[in-house]
N, C-alpha and C positions, 0 to 999 in steps of 0.2 A: 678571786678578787671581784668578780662579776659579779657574781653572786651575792656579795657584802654587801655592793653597791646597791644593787638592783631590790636588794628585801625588804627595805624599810619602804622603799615608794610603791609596793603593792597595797600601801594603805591611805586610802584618801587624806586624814586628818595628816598623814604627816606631809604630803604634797602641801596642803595648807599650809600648816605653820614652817615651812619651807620660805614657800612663795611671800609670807607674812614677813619672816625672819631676814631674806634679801631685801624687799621693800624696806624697814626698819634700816637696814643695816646700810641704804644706801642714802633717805634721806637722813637721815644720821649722821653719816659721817663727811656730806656736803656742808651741812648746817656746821658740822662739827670746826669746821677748816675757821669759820670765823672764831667758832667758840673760841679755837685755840690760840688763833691771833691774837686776840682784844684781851685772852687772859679771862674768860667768862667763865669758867669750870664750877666755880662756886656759887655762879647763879644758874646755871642747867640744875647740880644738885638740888638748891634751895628751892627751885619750880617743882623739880619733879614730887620732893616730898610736900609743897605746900598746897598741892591737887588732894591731898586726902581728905579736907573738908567734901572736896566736891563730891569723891567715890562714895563717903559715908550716907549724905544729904541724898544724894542718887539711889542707893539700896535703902535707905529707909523710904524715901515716898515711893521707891517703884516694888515695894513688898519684896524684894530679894530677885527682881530679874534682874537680868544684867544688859540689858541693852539702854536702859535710861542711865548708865554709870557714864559709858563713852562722853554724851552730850551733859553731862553734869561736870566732869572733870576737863573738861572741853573749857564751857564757863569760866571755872575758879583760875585753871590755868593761864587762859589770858588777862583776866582781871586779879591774878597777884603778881604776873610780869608788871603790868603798865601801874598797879600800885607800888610796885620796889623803884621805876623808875620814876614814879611822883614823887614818894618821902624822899628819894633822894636828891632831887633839882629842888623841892618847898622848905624843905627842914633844917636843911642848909647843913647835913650830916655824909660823911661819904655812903657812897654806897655797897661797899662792902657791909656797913653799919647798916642798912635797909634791910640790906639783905638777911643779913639775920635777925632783926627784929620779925620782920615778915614770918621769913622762913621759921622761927620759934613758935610764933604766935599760931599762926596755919596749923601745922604740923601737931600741936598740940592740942588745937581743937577739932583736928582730924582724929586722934585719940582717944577725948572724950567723947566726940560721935558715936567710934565703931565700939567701944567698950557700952554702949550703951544697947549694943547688938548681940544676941544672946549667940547669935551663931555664925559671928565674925572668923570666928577663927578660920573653917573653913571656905567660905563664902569671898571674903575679903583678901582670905592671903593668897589669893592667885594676882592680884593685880598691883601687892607688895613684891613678889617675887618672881612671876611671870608664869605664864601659861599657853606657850603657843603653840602646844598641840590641844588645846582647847579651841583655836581658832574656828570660827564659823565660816560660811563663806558669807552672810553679812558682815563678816568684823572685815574680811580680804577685803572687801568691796570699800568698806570705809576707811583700809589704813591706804588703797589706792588710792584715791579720791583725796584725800587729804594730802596724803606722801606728794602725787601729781602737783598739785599745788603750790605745797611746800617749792618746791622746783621750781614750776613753772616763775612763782615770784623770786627767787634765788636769780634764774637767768635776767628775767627783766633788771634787780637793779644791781648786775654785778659786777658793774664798773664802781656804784654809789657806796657801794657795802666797802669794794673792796681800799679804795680812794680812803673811805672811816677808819679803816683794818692799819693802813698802810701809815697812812699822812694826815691827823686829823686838821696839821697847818692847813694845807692844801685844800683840804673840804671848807674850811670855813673860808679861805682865798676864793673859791669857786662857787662861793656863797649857797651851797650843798644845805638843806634843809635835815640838819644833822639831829635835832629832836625828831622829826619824823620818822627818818630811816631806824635811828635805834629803837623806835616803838614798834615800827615793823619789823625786826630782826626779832626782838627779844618776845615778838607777837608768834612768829614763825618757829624759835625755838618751845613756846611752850605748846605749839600745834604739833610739834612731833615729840614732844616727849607724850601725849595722849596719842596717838595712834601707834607709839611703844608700850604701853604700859603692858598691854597683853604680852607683849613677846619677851620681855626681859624682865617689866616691874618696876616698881619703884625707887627699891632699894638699888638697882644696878644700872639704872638710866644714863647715871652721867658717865658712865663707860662707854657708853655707845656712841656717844655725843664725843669724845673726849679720845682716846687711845685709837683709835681708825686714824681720824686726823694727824694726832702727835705719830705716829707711827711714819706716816707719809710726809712730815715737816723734816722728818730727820734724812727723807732721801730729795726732796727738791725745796725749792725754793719758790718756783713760780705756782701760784696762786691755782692757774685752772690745771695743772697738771697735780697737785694738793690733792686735789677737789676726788680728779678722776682715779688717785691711786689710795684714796680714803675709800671712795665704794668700794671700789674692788676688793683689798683690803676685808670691807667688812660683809662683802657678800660671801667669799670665798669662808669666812670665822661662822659665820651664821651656819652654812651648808655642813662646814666641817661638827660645827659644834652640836647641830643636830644628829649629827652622825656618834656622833660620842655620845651623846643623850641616848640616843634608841641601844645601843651597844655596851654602855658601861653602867645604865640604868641611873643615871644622875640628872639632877634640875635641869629642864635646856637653858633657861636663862644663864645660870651660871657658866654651865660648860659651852655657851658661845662668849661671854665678855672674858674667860679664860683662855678659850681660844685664840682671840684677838690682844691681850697680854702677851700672850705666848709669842705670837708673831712682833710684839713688840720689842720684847727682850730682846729674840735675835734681832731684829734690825740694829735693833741698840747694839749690840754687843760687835754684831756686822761693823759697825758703820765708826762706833769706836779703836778697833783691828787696824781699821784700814785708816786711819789719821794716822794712828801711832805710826804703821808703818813708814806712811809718807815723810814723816815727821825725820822716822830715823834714815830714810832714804835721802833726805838735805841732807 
């Protein structure tokens, strides 16, 4: 059993996308506890695929490196969050309806982009579907940095965030600058869906954001105890699912937001048992 453990981390790149994979998986599933609150799932999805203008834009003027992609889908990320929440307060449309306008238009012009790249295919689909045993230690340095961040503005307003989450009566009683805060939340989640894209993709983002969280909603209630059993949660799915990755020769992106399902079901199924029981014990 030692032995299992100990093989895969004889190899740098997998220390890497390790270390990548809990970073990820803990701003992630901090961020996530709002997601989950507020009901935001289909705008985590809608950001994460309407960044693909940016990835395109970015491999075409940076001739195929990949270090001008991060700072390109950085951009479009935060400027199609704070565009869904424009059209949706000017247009006088809900925002579920921004959201897929956006989220259509983006995504399809991310499309036309990369088809316009003769050798998208390879190039491009590591940051559709992930690739964090690709991780550099520039990329570790800048999903830290960012991740840190992310957090660091999470603690500062998490009475403000969570007062929005809880009571939006309350926020406007306490005259809470509630355009603000949700331009910075919805600023925040689309800063960690790009310092995910390496580690999971595009395609699997709102899993990250999304199932850590719900996972941990179903065993408490209070807010910071959410928070701290969604990382864990998703560091623990990342570590394992890298393990599955090296061992059963499958995608790591997959085999971690699989992982973290997995542990969601049992909770589920956990947590389901034991009502019934209670139920039949009245």
């Amino acid at each position: 059993m030692l032995e299992v453990l100990l093989q895969p981390l004889q190899y740098p790149f997998m220390l890497r996308g390790m270390a990548a994979a809990v970073l990820v998986g803990i701003v992630c599933a901090v961020l996530g506890a709002y997601v989950v609150l507020r009901g935001m799932a289909f705008f985590g999805d809608a950001l994460a695929h309407a960044i693909l203008p940016g990835l395109a834009v970015g491999y075409l003027v940076g001739g195929g490196a990949r270090e001008p992609l991060f700072w390109w889908a950085m951009g479009t990320a935060v400027v199609s969050s704070l565009g869904i929440g424009a059209v949706s307060r000017t247009a006088r449309i809900k925002e579920d309806t921004a959201i897929g306008i956006i989220f259509a238009g983006m995504f399809a012009l991310g499309i036309a982009l990369i088809s316009s790249v003769r050798s998208y295919t390879v190039d491009l689909a590591h940051f559709l579907f992930g690739d964090v045993l690709g991780v550099s230690t520039q990329d570790l340095l800048l999903t830290a940095v960012f991740g840190g961040l992310v957090l660091v503005v999470v603690f500062l307003f998490y009475k403000e965030f969570m007062i929005l989450a809880f009571d939006p009566v309350l926020a406007a009683t306490l005259r809470l600058p509630a355009r603000l805060l949700d331009n910075i939340l919805i600023v925040l989640i689309a800063v960690a869906i790009v310092v995910s894209l390496q580690t999971v993709g595009v395609a699997l983002m709102v899993a990250m954001l999304v199932t850590p969280a719900a996972t941990a909603y179903l065993l408490t209630r209070r807010l910071w105890k959410m928070m701290a059993l969604a990382a864990a949660i998703a560091a623990v799915s990342a570590v394992i699912g890298l393990y599955l990755s090296y061992y059963f020769n499958v995608a790591s992106g997959a085999a971690i937001v699989l992982t973290c399902t997995a542990v969601f079901a049992m909770v589920w199924i956990a947590t389901s048992l034991n009502r019934r029981i209670r139920a039949v014990a009245r």
